[in-house]
C-alpha positions in Angstrom: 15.1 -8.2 -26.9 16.4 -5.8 -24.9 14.1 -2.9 -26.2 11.2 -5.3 -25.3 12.9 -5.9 -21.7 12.8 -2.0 -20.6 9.5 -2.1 -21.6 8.8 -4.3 -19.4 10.4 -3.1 -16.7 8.6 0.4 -17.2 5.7 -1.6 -17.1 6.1 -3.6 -13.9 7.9 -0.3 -12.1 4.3 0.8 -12.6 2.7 -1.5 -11.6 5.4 -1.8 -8.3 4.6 1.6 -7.9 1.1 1.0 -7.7 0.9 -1.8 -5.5 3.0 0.0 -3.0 0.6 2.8 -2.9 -2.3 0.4 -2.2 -0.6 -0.7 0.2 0.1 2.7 2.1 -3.7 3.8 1.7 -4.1 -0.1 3.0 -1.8 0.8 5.9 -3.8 4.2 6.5 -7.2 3.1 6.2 -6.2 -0.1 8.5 -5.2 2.1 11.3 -8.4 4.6 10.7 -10.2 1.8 11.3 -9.1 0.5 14.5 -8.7 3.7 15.8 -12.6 3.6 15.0 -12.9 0.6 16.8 -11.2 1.8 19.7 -12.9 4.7 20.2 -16.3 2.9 20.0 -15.9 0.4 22.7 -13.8 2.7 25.5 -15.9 6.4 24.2 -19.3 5.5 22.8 -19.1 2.4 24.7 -20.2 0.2 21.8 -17.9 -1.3 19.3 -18.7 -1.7 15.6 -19.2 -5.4 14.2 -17.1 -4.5 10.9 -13.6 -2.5 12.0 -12.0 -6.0 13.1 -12.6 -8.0 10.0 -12.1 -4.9 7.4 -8.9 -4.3 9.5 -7.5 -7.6 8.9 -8.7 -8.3 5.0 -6.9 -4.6 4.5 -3.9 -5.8 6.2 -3.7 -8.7 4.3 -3.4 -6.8 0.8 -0.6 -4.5 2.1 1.6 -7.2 3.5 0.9 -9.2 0.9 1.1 -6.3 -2.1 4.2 -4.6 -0.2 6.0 -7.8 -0.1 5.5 -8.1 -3.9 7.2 -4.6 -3.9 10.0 -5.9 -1.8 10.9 -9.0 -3.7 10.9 -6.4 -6.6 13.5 -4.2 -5.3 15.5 -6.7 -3.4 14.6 -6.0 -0.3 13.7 -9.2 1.3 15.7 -11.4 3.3 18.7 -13.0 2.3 21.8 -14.6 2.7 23.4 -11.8 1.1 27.4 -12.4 2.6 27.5 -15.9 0.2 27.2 -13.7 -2.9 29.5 -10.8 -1.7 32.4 -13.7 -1.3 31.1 -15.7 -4.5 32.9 -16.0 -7.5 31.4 -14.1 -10.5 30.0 -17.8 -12.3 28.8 -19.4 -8.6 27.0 -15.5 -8.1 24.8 -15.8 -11.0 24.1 -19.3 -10.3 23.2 -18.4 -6.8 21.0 -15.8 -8.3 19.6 -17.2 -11.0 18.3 -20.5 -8.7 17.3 -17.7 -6.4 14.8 -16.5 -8.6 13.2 -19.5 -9.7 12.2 -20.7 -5.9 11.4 -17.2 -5.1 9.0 -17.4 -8.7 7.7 -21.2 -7.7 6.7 -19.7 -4.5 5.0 -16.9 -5.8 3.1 -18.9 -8.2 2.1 -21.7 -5.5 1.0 -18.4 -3.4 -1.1 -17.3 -6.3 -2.4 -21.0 -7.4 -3.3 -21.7 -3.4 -5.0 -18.6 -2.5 -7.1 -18.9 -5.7 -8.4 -22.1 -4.6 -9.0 -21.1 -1.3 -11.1 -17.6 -2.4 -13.3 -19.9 -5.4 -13.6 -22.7 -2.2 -14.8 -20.3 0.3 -16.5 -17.9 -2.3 -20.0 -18.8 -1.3 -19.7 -18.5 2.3 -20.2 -14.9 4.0 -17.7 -13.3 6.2 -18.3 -12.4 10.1 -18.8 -9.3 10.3 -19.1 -7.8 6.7 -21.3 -8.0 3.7 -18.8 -9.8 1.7 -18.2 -13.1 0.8 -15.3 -15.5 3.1 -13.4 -15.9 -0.6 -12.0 -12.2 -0.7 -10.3 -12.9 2.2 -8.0 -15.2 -0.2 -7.7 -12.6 -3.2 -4.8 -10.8 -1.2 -2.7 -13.9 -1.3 -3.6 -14.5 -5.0 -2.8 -11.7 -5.8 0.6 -11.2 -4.1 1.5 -14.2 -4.9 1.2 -13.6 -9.0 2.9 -10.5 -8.5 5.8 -12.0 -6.7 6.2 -14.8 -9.5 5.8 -11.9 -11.8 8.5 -9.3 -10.5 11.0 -12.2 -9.7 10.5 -13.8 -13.3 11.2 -10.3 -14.5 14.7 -10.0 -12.4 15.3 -13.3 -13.5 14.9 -12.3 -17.1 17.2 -9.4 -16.6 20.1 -11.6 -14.6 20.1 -14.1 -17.9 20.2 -10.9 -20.3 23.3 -9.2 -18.6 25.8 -9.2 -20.3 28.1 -7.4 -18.3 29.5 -8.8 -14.7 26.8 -9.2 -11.7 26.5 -7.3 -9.3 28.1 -8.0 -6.0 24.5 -8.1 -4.1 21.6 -7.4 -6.3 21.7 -7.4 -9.6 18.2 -5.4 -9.7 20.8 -1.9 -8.6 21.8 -0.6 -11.4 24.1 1.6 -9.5 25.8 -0.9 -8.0 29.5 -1.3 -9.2 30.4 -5.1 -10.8 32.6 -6.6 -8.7 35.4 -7.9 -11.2 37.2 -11.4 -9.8 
C-alpha cells in the first residue's frame, strides 16, 4: 500500500507541477493580452473585440488550476491556531473531516462546471470563435483536481502511522508534535 501511495504522489506532484505552470503561462499570456488591449484603444486608437474575453477565460484556468496547486500544498486558508493547540486524536479528526469537505467541494466544483460547459456548449462566446461552454471547463477542471489532490492528502493522513503533524500533515519536514 504504501509503495502504491508514493506512486501516487509522484504522479500528482506531476501533475501539481504542471497545473502550476499552466497557470504562470496563464498569468503571462493574460497580462500580454491586456497590455494588447490597452495599447489598441489609447495608441492605435482602436481596441480588439477578443483581448477582453481571452483575458478573462485565461484567468479563469489559473485561478482555478493554481488554487488546485494550493489546496495540494496546504496553502489555502485555514484555521490553522485550532490544530496547533489540538490534541494529537482531535488533530487528525480535524484534518481528516477537513479533507472530505475540502474533496465534496471539489467534486461539486467539477460536477457543476461540467453541467454548465455541456449546457452552454452550443452557444458562441462574445467576442471569440469559441463556444460559451469553455468558459466552464476551467471550473471543471479545478474542481476535479482539488477533489483529487485533497483525496490524495486525505489518503496519506489515514496511512500515517507516525504522529501528525502540528499544521500540515502534507510537510514532511515538519516535526510531530508529541502530546
Amino acid at each position: 500500500m504504501r509503495a502504491g501511495l508514493v506512486a501516487l504522489s509522484r504522479i500528482l506532484a506531476v501533475v501539481s507541477r504542471a497545473a502550476l505552470w499552466i497557470s504562470g503561462v496563464g498569468l503571462i499570456l493574460m497580462t500580454a493580452f491586456v497590455g494588447w488591449q490597452v495599447f489598441g484603444r489609447y495608441v492605435l486608437n482602436e481596441s480588439p473585440s477578443w483581448t477582453e474575453p481571452a483575458s478573462l477565460l485565461l484567468m479563469s484556468w489559473f485561478i482555478l488550476l493554481g488554487s488546485a496547486v494550493g489546496v495540494r500544498d496546504g496553502n489555502h486558508l485555514g484555521f490553522e491556531i485550532a490544530l496547533h493547540y489540538a490534541p494529537q486524536g482531535l488533530r487528525r479528526i480535524m484534518l481528516g473531516v477537513t479533507e472530505v469537505l475540502v474533496t465534496i467541494f471539489g467534486v461539486a466544483m467539477a460536477w457543476y462546471g461540467t453541467e454548465l460547459a455541456v449546457e452552454t456548449w452550443s452557444a458562441a462566446m462574445p467576442g471569440l470563435p469559441i463556444p460559451q461552454g469553455l468558459d466552464y471547463v476551467p471550473l471543471a477542471a479545478g474542481g476535479a483536481l482539488i477533489a483529487l489532490f485533497s483525496l490524495e492528502k486525505f489518503v496519506r493522513l489515514l496511512s500515517l502511522g507516525e504522529d501528525v503533524p502540528m499544521v500540515r500533515v502534507d510537510e514532511p519536514h515538519l516535526v510531530a508534535v508529541k502530546d
